[in-house]
N, C-alpha and C positions, 0 to 999 in steps of 0.2 A: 504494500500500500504506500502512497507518496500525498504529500502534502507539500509541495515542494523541493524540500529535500526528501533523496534515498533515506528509505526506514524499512525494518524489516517487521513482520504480524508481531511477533514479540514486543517492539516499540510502540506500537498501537494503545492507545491512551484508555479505549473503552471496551467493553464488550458490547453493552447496547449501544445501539445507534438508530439512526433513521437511514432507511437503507432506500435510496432512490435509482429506479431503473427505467429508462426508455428504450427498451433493447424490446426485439420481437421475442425474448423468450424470457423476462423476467424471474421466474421461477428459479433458471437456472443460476442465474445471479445470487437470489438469494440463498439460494443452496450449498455454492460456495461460502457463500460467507462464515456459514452455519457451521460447515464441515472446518473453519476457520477458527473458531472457537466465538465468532458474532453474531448479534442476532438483535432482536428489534423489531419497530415499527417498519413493515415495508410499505412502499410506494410505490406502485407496476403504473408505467406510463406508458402512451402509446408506441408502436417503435417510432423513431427519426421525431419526435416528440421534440416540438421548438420551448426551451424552459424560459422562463420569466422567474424572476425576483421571488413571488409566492410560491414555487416548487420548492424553495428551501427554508421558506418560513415556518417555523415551529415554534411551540410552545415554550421549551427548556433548549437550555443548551447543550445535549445531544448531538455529540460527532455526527456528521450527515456522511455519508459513505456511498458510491454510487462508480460506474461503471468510468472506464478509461474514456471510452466513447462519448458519455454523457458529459465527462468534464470540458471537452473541446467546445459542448456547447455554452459553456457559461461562463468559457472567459472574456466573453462582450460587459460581462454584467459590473456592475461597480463594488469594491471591497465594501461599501455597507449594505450589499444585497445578498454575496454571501457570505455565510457562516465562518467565525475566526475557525472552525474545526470540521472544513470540508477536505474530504479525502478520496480518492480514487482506487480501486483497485485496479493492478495491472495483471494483463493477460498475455503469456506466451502461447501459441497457435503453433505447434507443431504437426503434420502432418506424414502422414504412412508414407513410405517411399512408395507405394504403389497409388494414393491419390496427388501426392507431390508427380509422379510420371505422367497421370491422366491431366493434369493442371497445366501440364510442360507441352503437352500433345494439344491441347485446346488452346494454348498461347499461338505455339510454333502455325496450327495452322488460319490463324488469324495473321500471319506476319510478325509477330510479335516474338523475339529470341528470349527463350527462359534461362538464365545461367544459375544453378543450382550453389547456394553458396550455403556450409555448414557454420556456427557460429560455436566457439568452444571458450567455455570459462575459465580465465587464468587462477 
């Protein structure tokens, strides 16, 4: 989870939170979080879901927690709309080598060259 700076679930300040998702599968968002050791009030919002100012108003001050995806959409908004204890989860999207080849095959024949790059942690 980040809040600007790199932190790792250990550093995470709460366990409840208000857990907001505009993703088309909600559920699985908050499932993670659960299996994370977090859990709370959720908020399933439509997918591609444009946020305003009231998407993160709450009652208490309650970490707001919400998707990588979702965060991109609200940094239009001004530091007194959101939350001093808004946070993101981030997601790495790894892929089978056999739907990473079908991905490379549906590029290549659009014109598009796939070059397959592996990432390895020091």
């Amino acid at each position: 989870m980040r809040a600007g700076a790199t932190g790792q679930v250990a550093d995470f300040p709460a366990t409840r939170v208000h857990a907001v998702a505009g993703i088309g599968n909600p559920e699985r968002f908050f499932s993670t979080l659960r299996k994370l050791g977090i859990d709370g009030d959720r908020t399933a919002l439509d997918d591609h879901h444009r946020f305003s100012p009231g998407d993160l108003a709450f009652d208490d001050d309650a970490p707001v927690v919400m998707t990588e995806k979702d965060a991109t959409k609200v940094v239009w908004m001004t530091q007194d709309d959101v939350p001093a204890q808004c946070w993101y989860l981030e997601i790495d999207v790894a892929l089978s080598e056999r739907a990473e080849a079908a991905l490379a095959e549906c590029l290549v024949t659009r014109g598009i060259v796939a070059e397959r790059a592996r990432m390895t942690e020091a």
